[in-house]
N, C-alpha and C positions, 0 to 999 in steps of 0.2 A: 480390402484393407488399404488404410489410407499410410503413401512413405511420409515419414517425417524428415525434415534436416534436421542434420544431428547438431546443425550449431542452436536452434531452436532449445537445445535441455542444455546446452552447455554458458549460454546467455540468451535467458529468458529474456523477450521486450516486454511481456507485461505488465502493468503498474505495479510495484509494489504497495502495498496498505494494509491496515493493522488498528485494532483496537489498543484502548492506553486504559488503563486499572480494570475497575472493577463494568465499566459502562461498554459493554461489549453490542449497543446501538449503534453510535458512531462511530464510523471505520474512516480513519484520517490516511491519507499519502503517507509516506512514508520515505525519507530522504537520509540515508546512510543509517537506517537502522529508527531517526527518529522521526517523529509527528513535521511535517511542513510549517504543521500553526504553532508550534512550539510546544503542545499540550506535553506535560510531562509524567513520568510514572512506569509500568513496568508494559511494553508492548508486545503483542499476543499478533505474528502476522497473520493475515486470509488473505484470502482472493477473494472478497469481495471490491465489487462497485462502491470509493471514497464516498461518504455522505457527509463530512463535517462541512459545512459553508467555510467557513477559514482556508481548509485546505483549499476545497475549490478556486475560491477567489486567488487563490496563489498559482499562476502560470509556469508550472514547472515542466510542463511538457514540451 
């Protein structure tokens, strides 16, 4: 069994990202809740791996 740090669950680094309505293909960053590229609507977050190009292109890391 692998120890984890407990500040690892207490502040997660990993990206935040999230689908926005109904299009649950592109998964955009995600910056205080909303889309990077401004996309708007009701966001659904994952952990997946961001694919919108917008988001990318935006250096937020």
């Amino acid at each position: 069994m692998t120890m984890t740090d407990d500040r690892d669950f207490l502040a997660p680094t990993a990206e935040l990202t999230g689908t926005v309505g109904d299009d649950v293909l592109t998964v955009h960053r995600l910056s205080e809740g909303k889309p990077v590229c401004g996309a708007s609507g009701k966001v659904t977050e994952w952990q997946r791996a961001a694919t919108c190009p917008a988001c990318l292109e935006t250096d937020e890391n």
